[in-house]
C-alpha positions as CSV (number, residue, x, y, z in Angstrom):
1,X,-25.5,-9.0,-3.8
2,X,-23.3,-6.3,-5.4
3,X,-19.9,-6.8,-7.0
4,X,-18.7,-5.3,-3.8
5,X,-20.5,-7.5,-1.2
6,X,-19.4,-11.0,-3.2
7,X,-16.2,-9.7,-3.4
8,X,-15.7,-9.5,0.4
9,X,-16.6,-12.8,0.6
10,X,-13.2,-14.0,-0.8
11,X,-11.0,-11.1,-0.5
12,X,-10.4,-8.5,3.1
13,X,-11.9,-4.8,1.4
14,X,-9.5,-2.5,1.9
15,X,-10.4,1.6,1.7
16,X,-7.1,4.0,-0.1
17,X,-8.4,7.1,1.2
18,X,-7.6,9.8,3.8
19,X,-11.2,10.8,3.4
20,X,-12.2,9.0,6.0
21,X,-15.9,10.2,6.0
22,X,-16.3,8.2,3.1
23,X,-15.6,5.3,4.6
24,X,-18.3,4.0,6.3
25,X,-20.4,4.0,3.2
26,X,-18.5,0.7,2.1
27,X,-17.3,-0.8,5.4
28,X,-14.2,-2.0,4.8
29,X,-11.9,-4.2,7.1
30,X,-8.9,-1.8,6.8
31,X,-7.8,1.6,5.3
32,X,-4.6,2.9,3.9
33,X,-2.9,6.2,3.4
34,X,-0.4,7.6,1.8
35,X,1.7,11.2,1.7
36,X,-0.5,11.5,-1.7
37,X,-3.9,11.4,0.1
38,X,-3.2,13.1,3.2
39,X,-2.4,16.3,1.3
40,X,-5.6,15.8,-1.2
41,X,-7.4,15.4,2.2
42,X,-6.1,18.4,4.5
43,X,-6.6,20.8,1.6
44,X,-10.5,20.2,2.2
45,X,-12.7,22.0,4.2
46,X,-13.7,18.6,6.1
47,X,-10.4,18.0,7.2
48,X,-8.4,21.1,6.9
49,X,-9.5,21.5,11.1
50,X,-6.9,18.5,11.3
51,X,-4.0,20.2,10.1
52,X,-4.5,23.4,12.3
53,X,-5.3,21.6,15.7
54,X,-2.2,19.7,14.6
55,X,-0.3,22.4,14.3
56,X,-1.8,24.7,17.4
57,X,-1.2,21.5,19.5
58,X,2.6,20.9,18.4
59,X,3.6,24.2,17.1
60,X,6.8,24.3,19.5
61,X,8.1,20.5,18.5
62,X,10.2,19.9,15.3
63,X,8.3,20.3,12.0
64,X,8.9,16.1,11.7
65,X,7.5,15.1,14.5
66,X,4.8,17.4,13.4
67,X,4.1,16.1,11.1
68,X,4.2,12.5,12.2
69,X,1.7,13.7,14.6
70,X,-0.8,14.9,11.8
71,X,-0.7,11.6,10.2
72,X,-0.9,9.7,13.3
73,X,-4.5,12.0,13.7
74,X,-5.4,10.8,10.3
75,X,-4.7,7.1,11.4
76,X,-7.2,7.9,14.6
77,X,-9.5,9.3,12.7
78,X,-10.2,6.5,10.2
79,X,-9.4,3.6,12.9
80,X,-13.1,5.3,14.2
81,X,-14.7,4.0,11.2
82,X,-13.4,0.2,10.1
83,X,-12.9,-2.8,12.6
84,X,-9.7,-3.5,11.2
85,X,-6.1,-1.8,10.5
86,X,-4.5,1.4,9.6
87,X,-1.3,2.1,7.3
88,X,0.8,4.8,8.1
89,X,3.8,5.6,6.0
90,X,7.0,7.0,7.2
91,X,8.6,9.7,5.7
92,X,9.5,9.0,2.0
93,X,12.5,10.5,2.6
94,X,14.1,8.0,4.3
95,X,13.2,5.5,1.7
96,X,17.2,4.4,1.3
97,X,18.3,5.2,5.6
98,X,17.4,1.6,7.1
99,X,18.2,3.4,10.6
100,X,16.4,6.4,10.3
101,X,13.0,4.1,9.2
102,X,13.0,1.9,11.7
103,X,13.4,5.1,14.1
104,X,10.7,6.9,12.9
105,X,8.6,3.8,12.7
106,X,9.0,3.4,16.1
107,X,8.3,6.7,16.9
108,X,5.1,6.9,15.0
109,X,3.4,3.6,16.6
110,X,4.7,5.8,20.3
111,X,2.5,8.3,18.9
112,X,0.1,5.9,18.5
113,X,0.2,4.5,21.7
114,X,-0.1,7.9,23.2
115,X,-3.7,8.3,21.2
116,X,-5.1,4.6,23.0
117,X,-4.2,2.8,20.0
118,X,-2.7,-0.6,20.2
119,X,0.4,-1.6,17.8
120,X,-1.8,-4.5,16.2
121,X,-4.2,-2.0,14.8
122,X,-1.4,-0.1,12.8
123,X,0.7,-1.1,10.1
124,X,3.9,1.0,9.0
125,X,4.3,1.4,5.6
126,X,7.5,1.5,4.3
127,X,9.0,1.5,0.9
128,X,10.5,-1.5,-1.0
129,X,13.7,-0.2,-1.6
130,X,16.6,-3.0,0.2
131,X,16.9,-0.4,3.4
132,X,13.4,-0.5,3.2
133,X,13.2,-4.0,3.4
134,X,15.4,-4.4,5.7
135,X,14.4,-2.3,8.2
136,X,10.8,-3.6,8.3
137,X,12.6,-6.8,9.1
138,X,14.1,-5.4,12.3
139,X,10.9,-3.8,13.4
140,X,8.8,-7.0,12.7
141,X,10.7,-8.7,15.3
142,X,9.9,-5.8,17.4
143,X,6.2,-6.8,17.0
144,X,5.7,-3.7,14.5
145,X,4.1,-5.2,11.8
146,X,4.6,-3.7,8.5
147,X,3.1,-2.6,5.3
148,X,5.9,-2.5,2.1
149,X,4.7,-0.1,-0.5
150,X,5.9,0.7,-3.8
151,X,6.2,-2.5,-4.9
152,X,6.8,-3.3,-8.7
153,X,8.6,-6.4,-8.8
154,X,8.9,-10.6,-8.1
155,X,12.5,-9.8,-6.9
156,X,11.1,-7.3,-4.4
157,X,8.6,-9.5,-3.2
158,X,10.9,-12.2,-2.8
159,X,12.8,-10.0,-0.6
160,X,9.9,-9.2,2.0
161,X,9.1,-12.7,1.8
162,X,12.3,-13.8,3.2
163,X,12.0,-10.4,5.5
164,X,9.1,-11.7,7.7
165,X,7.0,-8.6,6.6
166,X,3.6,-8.5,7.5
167,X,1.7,-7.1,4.1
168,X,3.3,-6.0,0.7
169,X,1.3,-3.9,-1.3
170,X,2.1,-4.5,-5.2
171,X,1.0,-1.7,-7.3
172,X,-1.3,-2.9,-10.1
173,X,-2.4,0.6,-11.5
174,X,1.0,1.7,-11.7
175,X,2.8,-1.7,-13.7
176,X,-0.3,-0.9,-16.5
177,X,0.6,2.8,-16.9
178,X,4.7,1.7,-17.5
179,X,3.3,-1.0,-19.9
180,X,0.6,1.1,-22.1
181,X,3.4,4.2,-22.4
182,X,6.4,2.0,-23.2
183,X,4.1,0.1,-26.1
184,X,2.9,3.5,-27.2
185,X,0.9,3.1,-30.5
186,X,0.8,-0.7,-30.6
187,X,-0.9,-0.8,-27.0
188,X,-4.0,-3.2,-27.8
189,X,-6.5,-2.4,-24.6
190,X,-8.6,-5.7,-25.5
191,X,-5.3,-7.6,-25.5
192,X,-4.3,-6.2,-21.9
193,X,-7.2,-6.3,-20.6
194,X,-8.5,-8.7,-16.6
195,X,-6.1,-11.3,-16.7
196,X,-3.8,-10.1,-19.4
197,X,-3.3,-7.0,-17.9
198,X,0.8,-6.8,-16.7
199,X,-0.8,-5.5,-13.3
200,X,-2.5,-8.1,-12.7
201,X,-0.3,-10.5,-14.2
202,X,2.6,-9.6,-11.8
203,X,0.1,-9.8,-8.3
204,X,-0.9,-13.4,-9.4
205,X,2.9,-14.3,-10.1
206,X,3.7,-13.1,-6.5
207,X,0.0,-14.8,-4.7
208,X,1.1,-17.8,-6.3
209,X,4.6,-18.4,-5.2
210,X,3.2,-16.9,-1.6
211,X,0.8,-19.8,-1.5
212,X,2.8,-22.8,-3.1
213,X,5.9,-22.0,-0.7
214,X,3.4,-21.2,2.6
215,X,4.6,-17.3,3.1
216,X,2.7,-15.7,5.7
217,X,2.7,-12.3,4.1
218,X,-0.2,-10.9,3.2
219,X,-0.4,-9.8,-0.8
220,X,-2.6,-6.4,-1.2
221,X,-3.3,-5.4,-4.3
222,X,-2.7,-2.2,-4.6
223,X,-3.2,1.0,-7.1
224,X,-6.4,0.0,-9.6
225,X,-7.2,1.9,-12.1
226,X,-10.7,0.0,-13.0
227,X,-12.5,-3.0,-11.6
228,X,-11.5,-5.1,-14.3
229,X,-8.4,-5.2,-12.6
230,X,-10.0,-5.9,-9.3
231,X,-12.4,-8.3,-10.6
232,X,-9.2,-10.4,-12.0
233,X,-7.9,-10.0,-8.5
234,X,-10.6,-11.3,-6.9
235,X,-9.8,-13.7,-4.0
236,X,-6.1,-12.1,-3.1
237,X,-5.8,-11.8,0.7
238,X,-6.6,-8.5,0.1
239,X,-7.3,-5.2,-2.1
240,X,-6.8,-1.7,-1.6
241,X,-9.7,0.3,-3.5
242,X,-9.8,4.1,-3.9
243,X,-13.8,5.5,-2.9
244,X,-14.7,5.9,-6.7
245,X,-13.6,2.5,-7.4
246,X,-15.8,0.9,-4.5
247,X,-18.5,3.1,-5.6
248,X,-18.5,1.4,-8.8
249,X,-18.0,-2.4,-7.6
250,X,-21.5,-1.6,-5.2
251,X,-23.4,0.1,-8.1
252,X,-22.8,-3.3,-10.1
253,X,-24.6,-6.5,-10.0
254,X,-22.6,-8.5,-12.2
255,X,-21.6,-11.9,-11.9
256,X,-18.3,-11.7,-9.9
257,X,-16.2,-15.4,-9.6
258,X,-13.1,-16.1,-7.4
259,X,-9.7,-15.2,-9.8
260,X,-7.0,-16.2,-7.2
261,X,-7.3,-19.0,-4.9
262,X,-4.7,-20.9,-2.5
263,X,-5.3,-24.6,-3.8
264,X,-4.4,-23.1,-7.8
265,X,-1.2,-22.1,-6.5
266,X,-0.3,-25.1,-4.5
267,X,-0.2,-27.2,-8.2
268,X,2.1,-25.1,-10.0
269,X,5.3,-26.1,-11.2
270,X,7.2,-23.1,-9.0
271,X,11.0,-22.4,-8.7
272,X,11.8,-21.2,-5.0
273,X,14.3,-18.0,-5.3
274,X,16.9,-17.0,-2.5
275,X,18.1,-13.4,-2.6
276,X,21.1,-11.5,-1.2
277,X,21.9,-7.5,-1.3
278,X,23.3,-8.0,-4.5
279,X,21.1,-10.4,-6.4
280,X,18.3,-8.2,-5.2
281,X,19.6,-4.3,-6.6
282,X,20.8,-6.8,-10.0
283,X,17.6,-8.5,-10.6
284,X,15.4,-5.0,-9.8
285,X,18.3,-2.9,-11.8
286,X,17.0,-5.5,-14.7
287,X,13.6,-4.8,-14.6
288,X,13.4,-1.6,-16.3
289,X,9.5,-1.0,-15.1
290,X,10.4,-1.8,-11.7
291,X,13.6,0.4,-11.2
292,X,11.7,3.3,-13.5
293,X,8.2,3.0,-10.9
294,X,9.9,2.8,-7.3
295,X,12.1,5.8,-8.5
296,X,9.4,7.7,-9.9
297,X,7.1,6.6,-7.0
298,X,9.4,7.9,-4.2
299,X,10.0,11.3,-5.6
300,X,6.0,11.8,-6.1
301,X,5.9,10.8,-2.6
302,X,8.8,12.6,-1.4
303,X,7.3,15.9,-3.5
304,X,4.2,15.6,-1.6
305,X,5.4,15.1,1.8
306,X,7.3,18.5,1.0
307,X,3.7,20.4,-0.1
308,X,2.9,19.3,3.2
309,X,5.6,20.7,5.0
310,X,4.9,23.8,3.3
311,X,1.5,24.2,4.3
312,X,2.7,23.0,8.1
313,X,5.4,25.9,7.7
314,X,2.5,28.2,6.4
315,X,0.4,28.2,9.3
């Protein structure tokens, strides 16, 4: 067996891609998406036929809703090639308008609907932010299950905990860049590295408390930047892997052991937490890595939504 094969033995293989022709070469159980990959995706000749059959199709509706429709196409599309569940993300500019997400959430799993695709085979993603949170609540208890993205912190994951949120996906990749540029010069790689890497280190904290207090969200490690990071994630419910990263894990034949497991968790000594609005935006306001990331993370997001616009404008 490959790195890739044990490691679906323990953990649900998730592709990050909106090239979803490269899919089937790993057979994942899910996919995600992002604003991110959908551009990388429709500026390629494979899928570029997307955005103008999109656009031919829709050209008389509001630029949102055509929008929603492309990425609703791109959820199709790869729902073709895995078994399992899509993530779709609404518009990253409504990260901090709790009424505005859950409306376009809504509206997006219509459009779903409208394609033969059942609710349970789409997860909204939505971003951690407290409207963000919120709002996933009230859809969850509209039977849309959701996917909270742009997750940095404990306190954030507290708060979709007590939300009732389907999945949260904390960003591994993302935690280790803040770390390594804030050390600067006396960053040691060897003495970050698999389970001392902060990345890592801050998914375990979360799978642990999810386990020891029986929270039914599913933890989805999110954002890699190598397999050593996936390898010390090994046995979360589930990963989130980018195509050159599960290219590597089925290339390799090295031993690969279970990192996280339910029964680990259930033995630690673990505080429970309670948030409220406040003790949420003061605890995140204190983590400097957590505030700095979601920010900087929504703006990428919300700059790339806007490329996409442009190109929807453009044709």
């Amino acid at each position: 067996m490959n790195q890739l094969d044990k490691l679906k033995s323990f953990t649900t293989v998730v592709a990050d891609t909106g090239d979803f022709k490269q899919i089937g070469n790993y057979k994942p159980q899910d996919a995600t998406t992002n604003p991110s990959l959908i551009l990388k995706s429709v500026q390629k000749e494979d899928y570029a036929y997307l955005l103008r059959e999109t656009v031919k199709k829709y050209h008389q509706r509001p630029q949102e809703e055509i929008m929603d429709r492309l990425l609703v196409r791109f959820g199709c599309e790869i729902l073709q090639w895995i078994p399992g569940r899509v993530s779709t993300e609404v518009d990253a500019r409504l990260s901090f308008d709790g009424d505005q997400t859950v409306s376009r959430a809504r509206r997006l799993i219509d459009y779903y609907r409208s394609e033969g695709v059942e609710p349970e085979r789409v997860l909204i993603k939505v971003a951690s932010t407290w409207e963000g949170i919120q709002a996933a609540s009230i859809l969850e208890k509209e039977g849309i299950r959701t996917n909270l993205t742009l997750l940095f912190s404990f306190t954030q994951a507290v708060a979709c905990a007590q939300a009732g949120v389907q999945l949260i996906s904390p960003f591994v990749g993302r935690i280790y860049d803040w770390h390594k540029k804030n050390a600067g010069k006396d960053w040691v790689e060897a003495d970050h590295a698999g389970r001392r890497d902060p990345g890592v280190q801050s998914v375990s904290k979360i799978y642990d408390y999810y386990k020891h207090f029986g929270v039914k969200t599913e933890v989805m490690g999110a954002s890699f930047r190598n397999i050593e990071q996936i390898r010390a994630l090994s046995g979360c419910d589930l990963l989130t892997i980018s195509p050159e990263l599960l290219s590597q894990l089925a290339e390799s034949h090295d031993d690969l052991s279970r990192a996280l497991n339910p029964e680990g968790a259930h033995n630690k000594p673990i505080d429970k937490v309670e948030l409220n609005e406040s003790k949420f935006r003061f605890d995140l306001n204190e983590d400097a890595m957590a505030t700095e990331k979601l920010a900087e993370g929504i703006r990428s997001f919300v700059a790339d939504t806007n490329k996409l616009f442009d190109l929807l404008q453009a044709r």
